[in-house]
N, C-alpha and C positions, 0 to 999 in steps of 0.2 A: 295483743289487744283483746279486753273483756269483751262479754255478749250476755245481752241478760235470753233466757230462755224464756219466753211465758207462754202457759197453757190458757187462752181465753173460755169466756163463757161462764165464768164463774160468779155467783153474786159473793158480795164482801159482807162482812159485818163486823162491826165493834166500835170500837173507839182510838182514836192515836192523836199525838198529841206534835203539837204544831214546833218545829224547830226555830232558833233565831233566825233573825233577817239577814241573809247574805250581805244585802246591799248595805244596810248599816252595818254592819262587822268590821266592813273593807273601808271606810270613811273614819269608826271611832279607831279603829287597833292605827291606823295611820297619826292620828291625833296625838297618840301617845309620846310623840317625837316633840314636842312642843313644851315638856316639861322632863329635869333630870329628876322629878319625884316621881313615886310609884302609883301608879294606876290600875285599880281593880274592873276590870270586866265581863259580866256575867251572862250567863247565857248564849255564848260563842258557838257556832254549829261546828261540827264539825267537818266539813267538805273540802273539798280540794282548795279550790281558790283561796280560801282562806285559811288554810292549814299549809298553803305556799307562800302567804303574805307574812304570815307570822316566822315560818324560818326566814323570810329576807330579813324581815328586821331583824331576827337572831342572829343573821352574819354580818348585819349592820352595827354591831355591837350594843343592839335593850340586851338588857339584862328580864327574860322570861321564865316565868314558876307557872307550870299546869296545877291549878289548886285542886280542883278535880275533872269532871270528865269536860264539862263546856262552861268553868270559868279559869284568867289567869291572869294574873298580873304582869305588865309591861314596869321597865325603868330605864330610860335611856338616857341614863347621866356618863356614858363614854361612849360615845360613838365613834365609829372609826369613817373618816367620811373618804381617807384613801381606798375604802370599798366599793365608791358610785365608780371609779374609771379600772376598773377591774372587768379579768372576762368572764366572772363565773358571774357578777351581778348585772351586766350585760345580759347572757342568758336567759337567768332566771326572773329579769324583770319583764323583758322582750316577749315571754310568755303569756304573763299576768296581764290582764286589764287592768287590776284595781290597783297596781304600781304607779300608775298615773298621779293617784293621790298623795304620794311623799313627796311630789313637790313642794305644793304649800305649805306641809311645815317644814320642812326642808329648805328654804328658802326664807318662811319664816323668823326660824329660830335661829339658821348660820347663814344665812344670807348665801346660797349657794345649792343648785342642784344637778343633776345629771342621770337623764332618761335616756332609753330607749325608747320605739315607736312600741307601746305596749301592742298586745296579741290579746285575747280572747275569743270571743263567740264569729263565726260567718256571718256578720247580717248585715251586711253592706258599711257605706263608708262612717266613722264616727269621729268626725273634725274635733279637733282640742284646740280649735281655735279660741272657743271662750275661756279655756283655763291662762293659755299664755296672755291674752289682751288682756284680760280682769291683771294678773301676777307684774306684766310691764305695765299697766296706768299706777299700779303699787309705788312704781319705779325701779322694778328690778330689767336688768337687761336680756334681751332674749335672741339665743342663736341655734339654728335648726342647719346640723350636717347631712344633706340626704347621701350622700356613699353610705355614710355609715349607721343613716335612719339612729341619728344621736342628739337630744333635745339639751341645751345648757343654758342655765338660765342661774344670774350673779345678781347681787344686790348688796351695795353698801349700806344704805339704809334704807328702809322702805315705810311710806309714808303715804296717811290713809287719803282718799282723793271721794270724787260723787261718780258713779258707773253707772252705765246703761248696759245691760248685759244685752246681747244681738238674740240668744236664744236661752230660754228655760233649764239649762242643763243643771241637774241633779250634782253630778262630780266638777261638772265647771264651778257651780255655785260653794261647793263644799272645799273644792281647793282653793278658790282666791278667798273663803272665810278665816279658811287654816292661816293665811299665810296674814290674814288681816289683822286678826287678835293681838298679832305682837307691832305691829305697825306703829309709826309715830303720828299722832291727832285722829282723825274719826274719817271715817270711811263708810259711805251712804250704795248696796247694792240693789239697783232698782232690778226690775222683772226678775229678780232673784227666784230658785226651784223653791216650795215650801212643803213637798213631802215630808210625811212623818217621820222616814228616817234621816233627812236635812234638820228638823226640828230637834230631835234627838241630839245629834250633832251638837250644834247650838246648846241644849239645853248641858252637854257633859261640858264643851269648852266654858259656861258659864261658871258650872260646877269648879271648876280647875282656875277659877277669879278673871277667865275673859267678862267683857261687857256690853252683850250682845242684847239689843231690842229689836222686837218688832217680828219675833219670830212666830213662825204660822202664818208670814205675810208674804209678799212676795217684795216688801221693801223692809230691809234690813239693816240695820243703824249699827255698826262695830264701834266704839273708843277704846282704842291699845291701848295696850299697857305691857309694861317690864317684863312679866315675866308670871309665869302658869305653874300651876301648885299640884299635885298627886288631888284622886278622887279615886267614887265609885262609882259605876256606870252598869245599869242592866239595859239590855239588847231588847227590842222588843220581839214578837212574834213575826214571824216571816208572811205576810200577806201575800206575796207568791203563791206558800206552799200552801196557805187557807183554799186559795182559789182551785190550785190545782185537785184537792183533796175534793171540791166541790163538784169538779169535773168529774174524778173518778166515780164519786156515788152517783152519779148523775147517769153517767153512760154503761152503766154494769152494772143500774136496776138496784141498787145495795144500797140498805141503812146502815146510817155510818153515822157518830158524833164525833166532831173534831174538838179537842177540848184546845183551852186558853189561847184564843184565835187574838186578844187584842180586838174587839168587836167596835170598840169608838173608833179604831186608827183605819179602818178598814175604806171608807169614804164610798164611793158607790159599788162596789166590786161584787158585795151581796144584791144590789139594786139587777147591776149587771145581768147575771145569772140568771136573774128570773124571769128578766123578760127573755129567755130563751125557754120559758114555762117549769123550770128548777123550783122545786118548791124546798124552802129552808127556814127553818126555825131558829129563832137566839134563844136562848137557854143561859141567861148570866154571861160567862165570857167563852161560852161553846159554843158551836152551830150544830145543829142536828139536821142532819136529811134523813128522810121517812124513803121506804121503799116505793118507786115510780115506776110503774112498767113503761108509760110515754109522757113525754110532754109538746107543749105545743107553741110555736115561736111568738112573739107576739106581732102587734102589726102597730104601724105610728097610728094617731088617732082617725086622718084622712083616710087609711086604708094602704096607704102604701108602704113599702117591704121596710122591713127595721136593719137599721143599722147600727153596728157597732163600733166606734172610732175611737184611738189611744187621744189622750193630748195630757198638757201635764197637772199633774195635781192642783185641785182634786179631782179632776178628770178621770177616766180610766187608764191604768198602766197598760207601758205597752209590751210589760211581760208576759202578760195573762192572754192576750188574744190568740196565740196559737191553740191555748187550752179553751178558751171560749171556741175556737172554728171548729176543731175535733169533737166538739161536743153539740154542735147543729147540726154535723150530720145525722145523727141519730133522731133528730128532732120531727116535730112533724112544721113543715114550711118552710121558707127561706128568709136569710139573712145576707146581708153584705159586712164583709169584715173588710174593715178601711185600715190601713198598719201606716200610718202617714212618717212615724219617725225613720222604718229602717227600710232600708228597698229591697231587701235581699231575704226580710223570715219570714214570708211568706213562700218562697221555691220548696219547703218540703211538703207543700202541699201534695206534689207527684206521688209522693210516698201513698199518703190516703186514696187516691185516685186508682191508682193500684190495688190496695183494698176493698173497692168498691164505691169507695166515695162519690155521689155527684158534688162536685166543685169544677167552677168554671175561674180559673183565673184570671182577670181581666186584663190585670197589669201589676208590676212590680209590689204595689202597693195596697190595691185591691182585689176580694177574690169572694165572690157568691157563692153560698154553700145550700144546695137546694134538700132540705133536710125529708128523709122519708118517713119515717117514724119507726115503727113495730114493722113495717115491712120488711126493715132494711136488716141486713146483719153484717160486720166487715167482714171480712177473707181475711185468714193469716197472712203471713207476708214477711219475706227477710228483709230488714232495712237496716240503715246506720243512722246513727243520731249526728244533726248536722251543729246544733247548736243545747243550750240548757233547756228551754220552752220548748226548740221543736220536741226535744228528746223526751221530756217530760209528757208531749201530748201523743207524740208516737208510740210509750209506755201506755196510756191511756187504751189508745184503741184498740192496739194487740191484747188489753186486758179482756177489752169489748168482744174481740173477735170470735169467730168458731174455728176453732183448730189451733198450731203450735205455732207462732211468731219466734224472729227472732233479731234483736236489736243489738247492731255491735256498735263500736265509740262509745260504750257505754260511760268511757272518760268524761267525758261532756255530760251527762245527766248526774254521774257523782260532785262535778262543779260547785252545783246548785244544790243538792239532796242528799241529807247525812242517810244514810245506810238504807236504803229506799227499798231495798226489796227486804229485808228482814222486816221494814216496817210494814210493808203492805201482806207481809207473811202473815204477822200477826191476826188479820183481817181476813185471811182464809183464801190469798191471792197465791197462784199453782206459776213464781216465776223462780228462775235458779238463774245464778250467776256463773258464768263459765270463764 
């Protein structure tokens, strides 16, 4: 098991530039299964999760070419589909979160799929109930083995219907889209997710002759059709890793310019920031942080404590808050950080706490961060990265800290982050990888 070493106390400077969207990566490279013509996709990160999505469907039979370092072309005109009840695909989907996603075109295009309960991140429970009800109102049949934690879901033909989605989900939204574009008649998804990487989605499936309006909305209008055509698709920027790069200048004092951040897709994330007293510039499609020795939280208009809550676009992701909390301790006042979607990422707060941190956890979902300012400084601290965000903001504070931290499961922060400490090397950060 890796460990990243870092020497804190350091301030940073330069500039780095912002990698694709995880999250979109793992929705379009799934999409690819929807046509047997070839599909170009640009700006692909390079990280774990999605560097294991891409060999599944390699053993799935696309046909992939690396054109170069983060674009490649998919072709999945022979799939071999005796590979879903296999043990090595078993495995290595049971791993993946973002395996979830081959259902719908999977089901889509051959009227047939077969999952395991995918793996990913610790953070409590993440129901797929929205993906199977949206894929069965389709009309496809659905049956759940729990011995063997094995999802199968058939469909002789599938045929578009009107849906009430029960909750906003992002990948629920994104796999009953997949599976809809090839549907027979029109297909109406209300309370649909409308992030910008859901819109993306939408905008490639369009690209490839689906027939999708209304996107940007959270009601979404599909009319299927036959059959989807090769395209080109560029990824946007990771608004994850804008945020988190916002945090690191933030808390280790350092002018930093994040180049090609995607600054329209961004929705309140820069609003965010500041009202924890962040001060940040746009500069065209960069962001620039100036050097801050403190800042200071702010407070609702009445006077009372500021709160920060996820909810879904455009609302605030609920990626970014572990990186928002790590970053009001340092601050001067307090805040309440509300994580209403997952009950579980908030527990590495101990970690901070152990550092010095004042946080009082209230509950599963909420946790007060009483920030000190210029007072305060962390303590080093050996810990383990529990998930991609916590790891990301535990990265953070050991950068913050005085003395030598050290971070193992560092597996979990490469997840999320193409080569993260060479990148923050760049910028004059004292961490090594062991």
């Amino acid at each position: 098991m890796s460990a990243f070493v870092i020497e804190g106390g350091h301030r940073l400077q330069g500039e780095i530039t912002v990698q694709g969207a995880k999250n979109e990566a793992l929705q379009v490279i799934c999409a690819t299964l929807l046509t047997p013509e070839e599909v170009l996709i640009e700006n692909i990160p390079d990280i774990l999760d999605v560097n294991n999505l891409i060999q599944l469907l390699r053993d799935l039979g696309v046909e992939i070419t690396k054109v170069n370092a983060n674009d490649y072309t998919f072709k999945a005109k022979n799939i071999k589909l005796d590979y879903l009840r296999s043990k090595e695909f078993f495995k290595k989907s049971a791993s993946l979160r973002g395996s979830v996603m081959l259902v719908g075109p999977l089901v889509g295009r051959f009227g047939q799929a077969i999952i395991p309960k995918p793996g990913g991140d610790k953070i409590g429970r993440r129901r797929l109930d929205t993906h199977f009800e949206g894929i069965q109102k389709l009309g496809a049949e659905f049956n759940y083995n729990p011995d063997k934690q094995l999802y199968e879901i058939k469909a002789d033909r599938l045929k578009g219907c009107y849906m009430l989605l029960e909750e906003a989900s992002v990948t629920g939204t994104a796999n009953i889209l997949m599976a809809a574009v090839l549907a027979e008649g029109k297909t109406t998804i209300y309370n649909a997710a409308c992030e910008p990487y859901l819109q993306q989605l939408c905008h490639m499936l369009n690209a490839m002759g689906a027939n999708i309006t209304g996107v940007g909305s959270n009601l979404l209008y599909i009319e299927g059709v036959k059959t989807l055509g090769g395209c080109k698709h560029r990824i946007l920027p990771d608004m994850i890793e804008v945020g988190s790069f916002i945090g690191l200048a933030a808390m280790t004092g350092s002018e930093i310019t994040i180049k090609n951040v995607g600054y329209e897709y961004l929705g309140i994330i820069p609003q965010s920031f500041r009202k924890l007293g962040i001060q940040l510039e746009q500069r065209g499609d960069d962001i620039h942080i100036p050097q801050q020795d403190s800042y200071t939280i702010d407070s609702f208009i009445d006077g009372s404590i500021m709160t920060l809550a996820d909810a879904p676009w455009p609302g605030l992701t609920p990626d970014l808050l572990s990186v928002l909390l790590v970053v009001a301790t340092k601050a001067k006042g307090s805040v309440l950080i509300h994580q209403k979607m997952f009950e579980s990422r908030l527990f590495f707060v101990d970690k901070l706490i152990d550092m010095g941190a004042q946080i009082i956890l209230c509950d599963p979902h909420r946790a007060t961060v009483i920030g000190l300012g210029d007072q305060f400084r962390l303590r080093p601290s050996r810990m383990s990265s529990p998930d991609i965000r916590a790891g990301i903001a535990l990265l953070i504070a050991a950068l913050c800290a005085d003395g030598t931290s050290t971070i193992e499961n560092i597996e979990q922060i490469d997840r999320g982050y193409q080569d993260i400490d060479k990148r923050l090397q760049s910028l004059g950060a004292k961490i090594t990888r062991k």
